[in-house]
C-alpha positions in Angstrom: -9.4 1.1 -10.3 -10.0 -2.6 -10.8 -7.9 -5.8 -11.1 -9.9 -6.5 -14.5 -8.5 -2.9 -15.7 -5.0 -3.5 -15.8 -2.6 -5.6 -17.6 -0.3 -7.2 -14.2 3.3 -6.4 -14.4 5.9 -8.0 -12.0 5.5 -7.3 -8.5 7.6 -4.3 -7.6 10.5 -4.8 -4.7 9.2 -4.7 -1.0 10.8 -4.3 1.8 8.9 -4.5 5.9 10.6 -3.2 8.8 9.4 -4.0 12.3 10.1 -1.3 15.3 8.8 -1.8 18.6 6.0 -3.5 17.2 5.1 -1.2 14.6 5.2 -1.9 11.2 6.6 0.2 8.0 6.1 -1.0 4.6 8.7 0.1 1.3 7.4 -0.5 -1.8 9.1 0.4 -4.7 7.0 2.2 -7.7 8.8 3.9 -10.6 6.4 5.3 -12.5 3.5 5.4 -10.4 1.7 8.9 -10.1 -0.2 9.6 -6.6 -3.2 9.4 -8.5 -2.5 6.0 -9.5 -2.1 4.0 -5.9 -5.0 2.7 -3.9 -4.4 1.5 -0.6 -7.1 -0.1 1.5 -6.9 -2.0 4.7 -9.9 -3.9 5.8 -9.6 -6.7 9.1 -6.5 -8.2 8.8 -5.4 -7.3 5.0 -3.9 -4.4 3.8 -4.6 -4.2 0.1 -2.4 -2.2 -2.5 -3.5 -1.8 -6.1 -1.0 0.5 -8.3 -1.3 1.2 -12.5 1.9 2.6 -13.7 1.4 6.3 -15.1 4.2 5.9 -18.0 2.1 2.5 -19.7 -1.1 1.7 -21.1 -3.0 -1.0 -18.1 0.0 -1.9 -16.6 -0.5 -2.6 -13.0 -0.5 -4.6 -10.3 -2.5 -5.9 -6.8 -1.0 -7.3 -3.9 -3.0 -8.1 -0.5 -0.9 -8.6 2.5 -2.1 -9.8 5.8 -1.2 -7.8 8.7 -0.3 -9.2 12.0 -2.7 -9.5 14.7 -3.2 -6.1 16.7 -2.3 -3.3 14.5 -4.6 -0.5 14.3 -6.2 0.0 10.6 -7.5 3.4 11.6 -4.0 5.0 12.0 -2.1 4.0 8.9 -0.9 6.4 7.1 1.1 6.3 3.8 3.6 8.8 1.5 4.7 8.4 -2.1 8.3 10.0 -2.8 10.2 9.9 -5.7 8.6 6.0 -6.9 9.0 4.9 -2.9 5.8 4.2 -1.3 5.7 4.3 2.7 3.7 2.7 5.0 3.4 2.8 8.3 0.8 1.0 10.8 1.0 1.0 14.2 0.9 -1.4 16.9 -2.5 -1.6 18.8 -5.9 -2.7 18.8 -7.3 -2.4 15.2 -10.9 -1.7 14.4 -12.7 -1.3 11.4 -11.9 -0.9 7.6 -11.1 2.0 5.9 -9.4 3.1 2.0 -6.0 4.8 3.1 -5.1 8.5 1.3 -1.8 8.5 0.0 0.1 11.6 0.4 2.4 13.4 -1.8 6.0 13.4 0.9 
C-alpha cells in the first residue's frame, strides 16, 4: 500500500492515553478490514496507513512521532470492531520494524 494509491479521506478520530509511561493509541476505523492497515514504527515515528475496505482508494496516512524512550520492538496492535489499538511501551527503543495487526 502506497500514499499515491489512495484517494485521502478525513483523518479518522484519535484518541492517546498515557499510563505509567506507556503509551496506547485509539484510532477510530469504520470500514477498514485487517487486511487494509499498515503499521510501521521506525526511530521515533510510528506510521499508520489505512484504505477503507467499503470504497474504491479511499485512505489515509498519518505519521506520529513517539516520545523519546519507547521501545519500537514491543508494540503491538488489535483491530476490533473499526477500533484500532495500540500500545507501546515505555523503555529503551531500538530499531525499526512493520507492526502485525491482529484480529481482537
Amino acid at each position: 500500500m502506497t500514499t499515491h494509491d489512495m484517494t485521502v479521506w478525513t483523518t479518522p478520530a484519535m484518541t492517546v492515553q498515557e499510563k505509567q509511561g506507556d503509551l496506547r493509541l485509539l484510532v477510530n476505523l469504520p470500514g477498514v478490514g485487517l487486511d487494509d492497515v499498515e503499521l510501521t514504527a521506525e526511530q521515533r515515528v510510528l506510521t499508520l496507513q489505512a484504505l477503507r475496505a467499503d470504497r474504491d482508494n479511499h485512505g489515509f496516512r498519518r505519521e506520529l512521532r513517539l516520545p523519546e524512550g519507547h521501545r519500537t520492538k514491543d508494540v503491538t496492535a488489535t483491530l476490533k470492531d473499526g477500533v484500532l489499538v495500540v500500545l507501546m511501551p515505555k523503555g529503551e527503543r531500538k530499531g525499526s520494524r512493520r507492526i502485525e495487526v491482529k484480529a481482537a
